[in-house]
C-alpha positions, 0 to 999 in steps of 0.5 A: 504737840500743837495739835492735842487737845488739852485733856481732860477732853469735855464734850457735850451732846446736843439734841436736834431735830430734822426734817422738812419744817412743819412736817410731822416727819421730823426726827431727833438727831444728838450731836456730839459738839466740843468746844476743840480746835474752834468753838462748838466743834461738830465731833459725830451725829447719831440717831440715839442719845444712847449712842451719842453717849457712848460716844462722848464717854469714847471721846473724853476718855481717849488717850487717858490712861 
């Protein structure tokens, strides 16, 4: 099919920060990025790197069996 992405699937995580810019109240999001269907695909954002992780282990190993 067209749409599948090829496999083995690779993802990466990406740590950024937010907030208003030079406040203190800023605070570390990890995106989830593929480079699947276009260039530097936003996939998920979450609020730790553990659960970015679990994540991007779930992504690349879907459909792989």
């Amino acid at each position: 099919m067209a749409n599948r992405p090829p496999y083995p699937r690779e993802a990466r995580i990406v740590a950024l920060k937010k907030g208003p810019i030079g406040s203190v109240n800023t605070f570390i999001w990890y995106q989830l990025r593929s480079d699947y269907p276009h260039p530097n695909t936003l996939i998920s954002e979450h609020k730790t790197e553990n659960e970015a992780k679990n994540a991007k282990e779930q992504y690349e190993n879907e459909n792989k069996k």
